[in-house]
C-alpha positions as CSV (number, residue, x, y, z in Angstrom):
1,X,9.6,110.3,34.0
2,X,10.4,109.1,37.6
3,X,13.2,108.8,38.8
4,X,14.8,105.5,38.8
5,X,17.7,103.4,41.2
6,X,19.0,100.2,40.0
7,X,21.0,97.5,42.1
8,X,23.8,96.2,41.8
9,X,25.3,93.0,43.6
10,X,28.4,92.0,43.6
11,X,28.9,87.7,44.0
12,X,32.9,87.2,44.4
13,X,33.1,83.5,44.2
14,X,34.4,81.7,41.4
15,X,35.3,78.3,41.2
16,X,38.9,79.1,39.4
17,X,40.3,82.4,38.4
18,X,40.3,83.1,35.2
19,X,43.8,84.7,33.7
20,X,42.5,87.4,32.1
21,X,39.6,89.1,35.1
22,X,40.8,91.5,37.2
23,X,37.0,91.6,38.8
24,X,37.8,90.9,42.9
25,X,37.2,87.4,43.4
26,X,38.0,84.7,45.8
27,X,37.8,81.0,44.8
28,X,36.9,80.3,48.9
29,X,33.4,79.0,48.9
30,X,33.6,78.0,52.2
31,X,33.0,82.0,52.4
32,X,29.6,81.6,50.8
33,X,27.3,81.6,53.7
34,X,28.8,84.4,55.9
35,X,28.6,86.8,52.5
36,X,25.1,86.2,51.9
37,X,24.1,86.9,55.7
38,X,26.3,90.4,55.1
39,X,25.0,91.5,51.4
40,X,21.6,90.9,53.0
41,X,22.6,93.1,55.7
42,X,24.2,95.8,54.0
43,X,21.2,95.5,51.7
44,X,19.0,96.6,55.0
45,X,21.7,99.1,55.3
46,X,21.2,101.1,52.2
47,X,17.6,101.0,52.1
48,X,17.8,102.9,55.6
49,X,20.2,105.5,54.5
50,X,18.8,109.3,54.4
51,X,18.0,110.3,51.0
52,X,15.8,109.3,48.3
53,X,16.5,105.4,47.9
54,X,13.3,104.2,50.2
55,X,11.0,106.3,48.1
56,X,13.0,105.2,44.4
57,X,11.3,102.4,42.7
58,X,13.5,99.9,41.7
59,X,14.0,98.9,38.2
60,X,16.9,96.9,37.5
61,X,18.7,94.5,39.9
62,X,22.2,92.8,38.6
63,X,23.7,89.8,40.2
64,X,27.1,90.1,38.9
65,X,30.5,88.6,39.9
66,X,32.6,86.6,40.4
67,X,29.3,83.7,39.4
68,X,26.5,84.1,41.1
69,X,25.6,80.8,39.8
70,X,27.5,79.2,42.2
71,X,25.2,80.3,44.7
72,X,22.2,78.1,45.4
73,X,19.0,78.4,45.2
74,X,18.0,79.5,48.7
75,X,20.8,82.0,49.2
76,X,19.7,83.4,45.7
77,X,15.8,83.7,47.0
78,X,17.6,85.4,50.4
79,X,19.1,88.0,48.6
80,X,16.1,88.5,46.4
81,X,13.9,88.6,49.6
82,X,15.8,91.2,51.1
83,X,15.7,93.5,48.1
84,X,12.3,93.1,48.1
85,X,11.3,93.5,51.5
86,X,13.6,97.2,51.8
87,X,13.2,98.5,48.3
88,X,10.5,99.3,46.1
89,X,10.5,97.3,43.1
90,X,8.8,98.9,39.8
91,X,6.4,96.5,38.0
92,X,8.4,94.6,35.1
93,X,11.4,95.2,36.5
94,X,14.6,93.5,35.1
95,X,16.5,91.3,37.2
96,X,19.8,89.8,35.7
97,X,21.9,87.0,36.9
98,X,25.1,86.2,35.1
99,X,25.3,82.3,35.1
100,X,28.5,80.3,33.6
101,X,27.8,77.0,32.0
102,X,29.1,74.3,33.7
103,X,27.8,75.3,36.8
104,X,23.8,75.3,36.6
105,X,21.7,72.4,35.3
106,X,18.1,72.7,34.0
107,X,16.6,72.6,37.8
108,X,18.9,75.2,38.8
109,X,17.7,77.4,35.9
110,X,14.0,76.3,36.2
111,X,14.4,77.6,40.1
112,X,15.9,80.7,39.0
113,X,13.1,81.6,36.7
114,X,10.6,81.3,39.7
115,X,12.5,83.6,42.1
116,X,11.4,86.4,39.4
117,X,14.7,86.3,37.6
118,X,13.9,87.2,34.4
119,X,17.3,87.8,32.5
120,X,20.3,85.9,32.1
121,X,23.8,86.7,30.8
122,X,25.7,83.6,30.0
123,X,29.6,83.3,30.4
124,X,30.3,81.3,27.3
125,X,33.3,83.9,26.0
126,X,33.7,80.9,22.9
127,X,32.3,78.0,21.7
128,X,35.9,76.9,20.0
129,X,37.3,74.4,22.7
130,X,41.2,75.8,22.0
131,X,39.7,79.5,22.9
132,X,38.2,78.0,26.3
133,X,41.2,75.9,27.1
134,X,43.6,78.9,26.5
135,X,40.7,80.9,28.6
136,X,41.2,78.4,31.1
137,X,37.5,78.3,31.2
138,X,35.6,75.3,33.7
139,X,33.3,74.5,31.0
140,X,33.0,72.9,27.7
141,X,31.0,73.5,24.5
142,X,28.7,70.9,25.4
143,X,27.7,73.1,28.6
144,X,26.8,75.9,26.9
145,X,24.4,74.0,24.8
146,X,23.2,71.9,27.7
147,X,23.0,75.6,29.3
148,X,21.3,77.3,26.3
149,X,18.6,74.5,26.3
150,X,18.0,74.3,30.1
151,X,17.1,78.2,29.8
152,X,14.9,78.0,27.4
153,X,12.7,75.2,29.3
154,X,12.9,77.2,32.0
155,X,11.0,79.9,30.1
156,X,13.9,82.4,29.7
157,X,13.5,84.4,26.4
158,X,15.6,87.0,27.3
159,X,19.1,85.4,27.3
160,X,22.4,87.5,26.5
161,X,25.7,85.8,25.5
162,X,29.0,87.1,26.4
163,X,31.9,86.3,23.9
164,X,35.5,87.3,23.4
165,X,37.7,88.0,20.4
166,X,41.2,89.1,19.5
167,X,43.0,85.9,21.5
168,X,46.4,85.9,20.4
169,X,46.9,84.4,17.4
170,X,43.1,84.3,16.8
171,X,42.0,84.4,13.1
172,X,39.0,86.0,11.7
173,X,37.3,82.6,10.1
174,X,37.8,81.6,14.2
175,X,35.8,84.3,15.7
176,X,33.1,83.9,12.8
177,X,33.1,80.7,13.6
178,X,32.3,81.8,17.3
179,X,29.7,84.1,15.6
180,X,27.9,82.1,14.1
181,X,27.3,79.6,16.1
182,X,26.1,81.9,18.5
183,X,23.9,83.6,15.9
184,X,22.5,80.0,15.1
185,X,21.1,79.8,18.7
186,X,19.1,83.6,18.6
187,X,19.7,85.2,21.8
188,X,18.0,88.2,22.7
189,X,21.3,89.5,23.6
190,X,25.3,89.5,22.3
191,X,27.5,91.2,24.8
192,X,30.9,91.0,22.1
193,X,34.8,92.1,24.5
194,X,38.3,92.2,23.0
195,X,40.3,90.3,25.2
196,X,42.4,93.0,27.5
197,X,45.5,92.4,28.9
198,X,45.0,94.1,32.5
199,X,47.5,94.7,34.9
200,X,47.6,92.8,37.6
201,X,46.5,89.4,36.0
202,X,47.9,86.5,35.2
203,X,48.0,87.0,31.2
204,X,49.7,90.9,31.8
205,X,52.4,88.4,33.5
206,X,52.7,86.2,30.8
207,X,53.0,89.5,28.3
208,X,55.6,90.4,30.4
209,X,57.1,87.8,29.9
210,X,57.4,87.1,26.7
211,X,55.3,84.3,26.3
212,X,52.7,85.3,24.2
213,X,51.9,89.0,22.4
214,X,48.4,90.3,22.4
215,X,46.4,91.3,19.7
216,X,47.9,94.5,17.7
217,X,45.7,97.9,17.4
218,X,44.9,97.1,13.4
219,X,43.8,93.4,14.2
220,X,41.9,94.6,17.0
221,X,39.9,97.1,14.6
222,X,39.5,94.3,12.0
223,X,37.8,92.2,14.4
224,X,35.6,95.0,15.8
225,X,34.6,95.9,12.2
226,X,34.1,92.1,11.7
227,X,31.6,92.0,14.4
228,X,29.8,94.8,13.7
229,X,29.3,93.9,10.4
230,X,28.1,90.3,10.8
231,X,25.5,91.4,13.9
232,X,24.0,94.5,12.2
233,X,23.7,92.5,8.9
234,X,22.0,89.8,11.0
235,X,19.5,92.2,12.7
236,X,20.7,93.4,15.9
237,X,21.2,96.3,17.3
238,X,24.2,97.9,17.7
239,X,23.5,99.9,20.9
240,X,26.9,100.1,22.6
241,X,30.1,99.8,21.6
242,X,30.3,96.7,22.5
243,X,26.4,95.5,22.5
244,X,24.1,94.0,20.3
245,X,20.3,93.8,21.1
246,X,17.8,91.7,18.8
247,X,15.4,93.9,19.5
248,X,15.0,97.1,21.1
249,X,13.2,95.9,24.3
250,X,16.4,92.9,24.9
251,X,18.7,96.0,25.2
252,X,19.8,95.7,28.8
253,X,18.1,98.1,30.8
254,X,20.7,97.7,34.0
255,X,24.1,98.5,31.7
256,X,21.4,102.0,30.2
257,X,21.3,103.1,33.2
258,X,25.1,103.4,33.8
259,X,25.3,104.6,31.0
260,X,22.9,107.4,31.3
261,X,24.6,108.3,34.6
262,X,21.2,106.8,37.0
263,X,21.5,106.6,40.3
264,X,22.8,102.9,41.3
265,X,23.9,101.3,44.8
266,X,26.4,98.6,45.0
267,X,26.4,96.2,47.0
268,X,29.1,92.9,47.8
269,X,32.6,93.7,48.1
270,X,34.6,95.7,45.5
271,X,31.0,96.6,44.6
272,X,30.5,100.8,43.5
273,X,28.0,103.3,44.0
274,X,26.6,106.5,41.9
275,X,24.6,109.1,43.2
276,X,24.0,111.8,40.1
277,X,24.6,115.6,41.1
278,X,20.8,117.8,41.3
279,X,19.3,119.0,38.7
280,X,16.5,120.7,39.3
281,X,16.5,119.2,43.1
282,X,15.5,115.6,41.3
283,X,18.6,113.0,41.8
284,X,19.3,110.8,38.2
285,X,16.6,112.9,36.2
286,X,16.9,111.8,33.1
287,X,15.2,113.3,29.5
288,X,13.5,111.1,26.4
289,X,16.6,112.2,24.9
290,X,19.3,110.6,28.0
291,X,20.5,112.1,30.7
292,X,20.5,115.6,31.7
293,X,23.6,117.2,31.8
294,X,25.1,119.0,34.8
295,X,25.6,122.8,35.3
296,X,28.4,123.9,36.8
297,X,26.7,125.9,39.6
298,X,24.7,122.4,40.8
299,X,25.9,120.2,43.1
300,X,28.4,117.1,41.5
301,X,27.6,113.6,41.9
302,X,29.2,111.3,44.4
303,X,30.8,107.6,43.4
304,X,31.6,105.6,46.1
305,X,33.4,102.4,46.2
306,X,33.5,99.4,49.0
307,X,36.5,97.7,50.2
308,X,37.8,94.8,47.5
309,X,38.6,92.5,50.3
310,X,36.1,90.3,51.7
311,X,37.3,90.1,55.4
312,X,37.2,93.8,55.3
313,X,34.2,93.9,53.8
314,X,32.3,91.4,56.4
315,X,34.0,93.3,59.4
316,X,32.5,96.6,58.7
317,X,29.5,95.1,58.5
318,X,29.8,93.3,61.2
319,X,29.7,96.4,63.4
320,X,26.3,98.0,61.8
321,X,28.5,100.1,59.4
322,X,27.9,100.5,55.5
323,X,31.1,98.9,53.7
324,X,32.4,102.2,51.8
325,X,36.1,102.4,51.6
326,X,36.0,105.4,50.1
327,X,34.1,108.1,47.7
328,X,34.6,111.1,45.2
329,X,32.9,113.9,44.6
330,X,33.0,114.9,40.5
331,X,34.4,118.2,39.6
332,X,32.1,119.5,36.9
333,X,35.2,118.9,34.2
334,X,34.9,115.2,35.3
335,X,30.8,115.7,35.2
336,X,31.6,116.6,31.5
337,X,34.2,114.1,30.5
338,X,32.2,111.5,31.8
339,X,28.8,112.5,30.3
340,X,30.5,112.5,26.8
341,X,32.8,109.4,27.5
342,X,29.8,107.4,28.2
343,X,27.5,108.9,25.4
344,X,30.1,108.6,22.6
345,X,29.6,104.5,23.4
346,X,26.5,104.0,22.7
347,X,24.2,104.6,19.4
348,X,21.9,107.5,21.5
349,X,25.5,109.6,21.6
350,X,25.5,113.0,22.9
351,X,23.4,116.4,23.3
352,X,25.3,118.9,21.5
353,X,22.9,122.7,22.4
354,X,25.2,123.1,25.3
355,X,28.8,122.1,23.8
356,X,31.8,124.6,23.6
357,X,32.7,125.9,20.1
358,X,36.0,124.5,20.0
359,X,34.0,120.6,21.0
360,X,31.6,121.1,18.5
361,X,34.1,122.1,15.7
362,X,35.7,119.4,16.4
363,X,33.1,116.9,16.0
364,X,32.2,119.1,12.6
365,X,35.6,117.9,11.5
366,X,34.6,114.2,12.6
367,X,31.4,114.1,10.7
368,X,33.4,115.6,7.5
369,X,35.9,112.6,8.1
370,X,32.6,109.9,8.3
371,X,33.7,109.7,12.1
372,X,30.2,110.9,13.3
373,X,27.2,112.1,12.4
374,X,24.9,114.5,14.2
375,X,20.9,113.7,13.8
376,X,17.8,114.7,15.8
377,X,15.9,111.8,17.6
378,X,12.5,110.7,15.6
379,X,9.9,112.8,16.9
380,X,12.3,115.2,18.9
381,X,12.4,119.3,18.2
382,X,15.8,120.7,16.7
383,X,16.9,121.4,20.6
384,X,17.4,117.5,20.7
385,X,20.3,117.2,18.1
386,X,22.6,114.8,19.1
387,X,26.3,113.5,18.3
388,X,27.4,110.0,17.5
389,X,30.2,107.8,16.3
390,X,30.1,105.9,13.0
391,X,31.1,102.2,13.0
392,X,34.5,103.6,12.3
393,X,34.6,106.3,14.3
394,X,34.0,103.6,17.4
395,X,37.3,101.9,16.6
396,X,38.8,105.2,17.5
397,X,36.5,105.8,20.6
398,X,39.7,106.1,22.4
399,X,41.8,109.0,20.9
400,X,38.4,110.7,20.0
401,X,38.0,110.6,24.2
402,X,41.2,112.0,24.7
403,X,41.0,115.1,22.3
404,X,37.7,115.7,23.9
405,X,39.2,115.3,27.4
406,X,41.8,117.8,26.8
407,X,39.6,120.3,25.7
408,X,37.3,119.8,28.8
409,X,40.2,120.4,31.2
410,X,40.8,123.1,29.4
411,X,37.8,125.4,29.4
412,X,36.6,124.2,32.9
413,X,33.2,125.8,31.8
414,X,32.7,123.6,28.9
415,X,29.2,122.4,29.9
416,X,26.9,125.8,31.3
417,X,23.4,127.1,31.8
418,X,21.6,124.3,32.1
């Protein structure tokens, strides 16, 4: 398999910030046109960087944000243009733009669709209009339909939802409600996020406060069971912790690739980058079976970050500069940690032919408990076997993490000879 970059870009407007985000965003759109002239240029930037990236086809591009819908259609083709004209772009690739309702209309969409957009993730987080208000979303349930039914015109058949549960003071008929209604419109894709009280934000504030108490660690797991149970039994795909996929092809390609550790580049402010450590001298090589783990002895992979300030952010630019506020290098325990924090997440899970004794005991005792379950991929030779979490074991993703973590830091060798 070739080896694979994906894009990211990072669109910081918003027309009101919600309580809950702690994604950098600016509600000055007054800003819009001097940030599309720099993520053009520190899209120019990247591609002439020394390393592999010219000679990397492309395969995912993700307009995230912030809402890139607010931008219009002519700074979107820009962008788009620019990509094009510095990267190389694999055929079929998937290009995602996350658009909230109640700022596109059917012409916007239609538009969208012929700039070789060919995925959309919707911002509709509810359909109940208390959820929204208390979400102090812009749009109404109305929009999402009108939304919904401009996309589909516009020949978009691969259309994710995003939705939150475990409000305070939600109630389980409420977010089946939510589900099915959203089940009742088939989208390719259900992206399905507890509501997090992050510091920082408004809502941690408000906790703070006293003024309302967020969801408890038993509700939480209720609701998570609750939503597992309704997609699976309607047909989807539980392929992440917290994403569902009608079909295997509408699983999103772009969010894989993180977590398969690919190589991505970040671009916008705030926006992060991930060059994987070598293996074998090939940079994000990955197997039929996920990623290849790192050794030790092989160089780590580098995460680097831009500045979350958007002055900052055009200024660097502005002086022929990439944006990069800073960047790590990953001991080989972090290699590890990461590798297995990111694997337990999704239904693929984990190699196990490398793990230390003590890990793999340990997720013995998890499968005895119905935690996990280790299986070998169809098709796949014993050497494959793989680790993953049951549908209960996910509700405890967390704690399982942390034993593993602790073990990691531990035996600083726990992933070798590769």
């Amino acid at each position: 398999m070739p080896d694979f970059l994906s894009l990211y870009i990072h669109v910081p407007f918003c027309r009101k910030k919600c309580p809950y985000c702690d994604f950098f965003s600016v509600t000055d759109l007054s800003l819009v046109n001097a940030y599309v002239a720099g993520v053009c240029k520190e899209i120019k930037l990247c591609s002439a960087m020394a390393g592999p990236w010219p000679r990397m086809p492309v395969h995912t591009i993700y307009l995230g944000g912030g809402t890139p819908s607010l931008l219009s259609v002519n700074q979107m083709h820009k962008i788009l243009d620019m990509v094009q004209n510095c990267f190389c772009l694999a055929p079929g690739s998937e290009i995602t733009c996350e658009v909230n309702p109640g700022t596109v209309d059917a012409p916007y969409l239609a538009n969208l669709r012929q700039l070789g957009i060919n995925r959309l993730s919707i911002g509709v987080q509810s359909f109940d209009p208390r959820k929204l208000s208390f979400l102090s979303r812009i749009h109404t349930r109305k929009q999402v339909f009108d939304t919904l039914e401009g996309a589909a015109r516009a020949g978009f058949a691969n259309l994710g939802l995003d939705l939150m549960y475990g409000l305070p003071g939600e109630t389980h008929d409420v977010w089946q409600a939510d589900l099915d209604t959203a089940l009742g419109c088939n989208p390719a894709h259900l992206s399905c996020y507890m509501l997090t009280i992050e510091p920082g934000t408004p809502f941690f504030d408000c906790c703070e406060k006293g003024l309302f108490l967020p969801c408890d660690r038993d509700r939480r797991m209720d609701f998570f069971v609750q939503t597992a149970e309704v997609l699976e039994n309607s047909g989807y795909i539980h392929y992440e912790v917290s994403n569902f996929a009608l079909k295997q092809k509408n699983c999103s390609v772009h969010n894989s690739h993180y977590w398969h550790r690919g190589a991505y580049l970040g671009m916008g402010p705030s926006a992060h980058s991930f060059v994987p450590g070598k293996t074998g001298g090939s940079p994000g090589r990955q197997s039929g079976s996920g990623t290849v783990l790192l050794s030790s002895k092989e160089k780590g992979s580098v995460r680097s970050w831009n500045a979350a300030d958007m002055q900052a952010w055009l200024d660097v630019l502005a002086a022929g500069r990439l944006p990069r506020a800073g960047c790590e290098t990953l001991t080989p325990a972090q290699e590890a940690l990461e590798q297995v924090m990111l694997g337990l997440r999704t239904k693929n899970g984990i190699l196990v032919k490398a793990l230390d004794q003590d890990i793999h005991a340990f997720l013995v005792r998890l499968e005895n408990q119905d935690l996990g379950i280790f299986f070998v991929p169809v098709g796949a030779a014993d050497i494959s076997r793989r680790f993953r979490l049951t549908r209960t074991g996910l509700t405890r993703l967390d704690s399982i993490v942390d034993t593993i973590a602790t073990k990691i830091f531990d035996k600083m060798h726990f992933y070798d000879n590769f």
